[in-house]
C-alpha positions as CSV (number, residue, x, y, z in Angstrom):
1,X,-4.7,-20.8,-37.2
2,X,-4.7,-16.9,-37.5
3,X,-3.6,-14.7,-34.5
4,X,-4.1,-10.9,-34.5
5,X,-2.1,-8.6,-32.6
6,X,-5.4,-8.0,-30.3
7,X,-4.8,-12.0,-29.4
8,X,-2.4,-11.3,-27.2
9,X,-3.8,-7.8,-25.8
10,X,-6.5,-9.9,-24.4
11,X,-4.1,-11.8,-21.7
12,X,-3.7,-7.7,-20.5
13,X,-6.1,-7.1,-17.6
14,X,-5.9,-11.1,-16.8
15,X,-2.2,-11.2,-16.1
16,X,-2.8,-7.5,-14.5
17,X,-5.3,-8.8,-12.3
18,X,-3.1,-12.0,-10.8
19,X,0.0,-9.8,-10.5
20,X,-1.9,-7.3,-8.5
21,X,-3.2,-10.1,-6.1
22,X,0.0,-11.9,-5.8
23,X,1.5,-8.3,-4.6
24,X,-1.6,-8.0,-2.2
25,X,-0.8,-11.6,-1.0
26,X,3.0,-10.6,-0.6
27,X,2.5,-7.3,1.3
28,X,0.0,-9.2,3.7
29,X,2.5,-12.1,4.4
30,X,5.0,-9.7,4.9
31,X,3.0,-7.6,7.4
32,X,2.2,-11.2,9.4
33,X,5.6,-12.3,9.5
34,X,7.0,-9.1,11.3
35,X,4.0,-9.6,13.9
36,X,4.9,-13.0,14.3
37,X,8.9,-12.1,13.9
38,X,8.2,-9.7,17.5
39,X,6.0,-12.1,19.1
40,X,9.1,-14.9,18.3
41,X,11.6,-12.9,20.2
42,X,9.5,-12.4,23.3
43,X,8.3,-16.1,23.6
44,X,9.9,-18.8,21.5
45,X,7.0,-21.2,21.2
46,X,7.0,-23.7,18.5
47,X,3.5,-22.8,17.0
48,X,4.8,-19.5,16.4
49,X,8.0,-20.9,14.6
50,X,6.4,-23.4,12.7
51,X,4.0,-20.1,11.0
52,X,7.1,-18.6,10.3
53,X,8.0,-21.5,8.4
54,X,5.5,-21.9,6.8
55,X,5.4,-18.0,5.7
56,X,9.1,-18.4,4.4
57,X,7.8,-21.0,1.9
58,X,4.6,-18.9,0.8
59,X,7.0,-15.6,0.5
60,X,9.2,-17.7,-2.0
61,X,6.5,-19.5,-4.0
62,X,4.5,-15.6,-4.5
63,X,8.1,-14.7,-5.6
64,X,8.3,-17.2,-8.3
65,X,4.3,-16.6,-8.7
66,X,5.0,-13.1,-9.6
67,X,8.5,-13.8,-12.0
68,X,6.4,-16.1,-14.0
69,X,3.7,-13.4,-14.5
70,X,6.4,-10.8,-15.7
71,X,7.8,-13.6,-18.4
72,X,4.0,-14.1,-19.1
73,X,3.8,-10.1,-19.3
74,X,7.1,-10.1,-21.4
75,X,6.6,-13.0,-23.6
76,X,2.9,-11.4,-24.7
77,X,4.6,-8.3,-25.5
78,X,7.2,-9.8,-28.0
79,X,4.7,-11.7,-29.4
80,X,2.6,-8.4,-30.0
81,X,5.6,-6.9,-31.5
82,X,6.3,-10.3,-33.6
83,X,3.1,-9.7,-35.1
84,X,2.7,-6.5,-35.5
85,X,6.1,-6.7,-37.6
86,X,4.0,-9.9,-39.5
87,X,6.0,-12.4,-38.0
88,X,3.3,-15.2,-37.3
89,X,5.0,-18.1,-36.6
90,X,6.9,-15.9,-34.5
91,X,4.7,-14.4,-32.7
92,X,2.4,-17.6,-32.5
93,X,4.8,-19.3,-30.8
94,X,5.7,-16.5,-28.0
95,X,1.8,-16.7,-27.3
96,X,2.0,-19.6,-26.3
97,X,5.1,-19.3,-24.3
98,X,3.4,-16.6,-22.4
99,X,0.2,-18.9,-21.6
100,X,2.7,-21.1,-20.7
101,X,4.2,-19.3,-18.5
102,X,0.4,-17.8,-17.1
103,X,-0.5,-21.3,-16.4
104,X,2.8,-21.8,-14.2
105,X,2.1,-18.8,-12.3
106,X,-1.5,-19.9,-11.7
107,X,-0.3,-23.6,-10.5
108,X,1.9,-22.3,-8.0
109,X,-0.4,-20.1,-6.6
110,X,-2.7,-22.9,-6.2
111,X,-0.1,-24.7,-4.2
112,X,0.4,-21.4,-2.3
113,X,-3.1,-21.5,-1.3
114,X,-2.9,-25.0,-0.3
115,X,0.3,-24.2,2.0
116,X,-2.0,-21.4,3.4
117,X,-4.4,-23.9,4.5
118,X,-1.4,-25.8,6.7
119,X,-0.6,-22.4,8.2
120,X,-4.2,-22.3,9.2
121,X,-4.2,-26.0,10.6
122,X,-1.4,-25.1,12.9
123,X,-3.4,-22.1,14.9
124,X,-6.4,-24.4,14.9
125,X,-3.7,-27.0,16.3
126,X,-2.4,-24.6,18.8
127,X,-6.6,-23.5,19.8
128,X,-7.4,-26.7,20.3
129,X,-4.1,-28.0,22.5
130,X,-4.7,-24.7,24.5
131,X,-6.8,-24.9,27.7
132,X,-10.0,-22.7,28.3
């Protein structure tokens, strides 16, 4: 199989893309826990903690979300550089380490998402224990 150096370009804007929306997904997690963080230390309900755990999982899976996206970054860089300097096999081969490493940064955010949903089932939970 023949790979160009404009193979690799292509994975650009893609990996681009996620890492901007994992960062969007970060900042906005962020933002919820310090809301629930000051509504924790003026009533210590256990809906309220269980969110916050919950939010400390997601906050470490978008970490790793976003280092595997940087290795993806990385790892299509080199293998631009590998072929650019004609170094096929090389290069072939960090390709497919970054896709790699793309598709384990897409995995977890699909089990982010599915975490998300739990955090979601416990304020539908709390509505629905909660008297009118």
């Amino acid at each position: 199989m023949q790979i160009s150096v404009t193979t690799p370009a292509l994975l650009f804007p893609a990996i681009s893309l996620f890492m901007l929306a994992f960062t969007n997904r970060f900042l906005s997690l962020g933002a919820r826990i310090r809301t629930l963080h000051d509504k924790y230390r003026g009533e210590k309900d256990e809906s309220t903690r269980k969110q916050i755990e919950n939010l400390r999982v997601r906050v470490h899976m978008i970490r790793r979300m976003q280092g595997y996206g940087v290795l993806s970054m990385l790892t299509c860089i080199f293998s631009m550089v590998c072929l650019f300097q004609e170094w096929e096999l090389t290069g072939a081969g960090l390709f497919g380490l970054s896709l790699l490493f793309l598709v384990i940064s897409l995995w977890i955010s699909f089990l982010e998402i599915r975490i998300s949903v739990q955090a979601l089932d416990i304020l539908l939970a709390d509505m629905e224990r909660s008297p009118e």
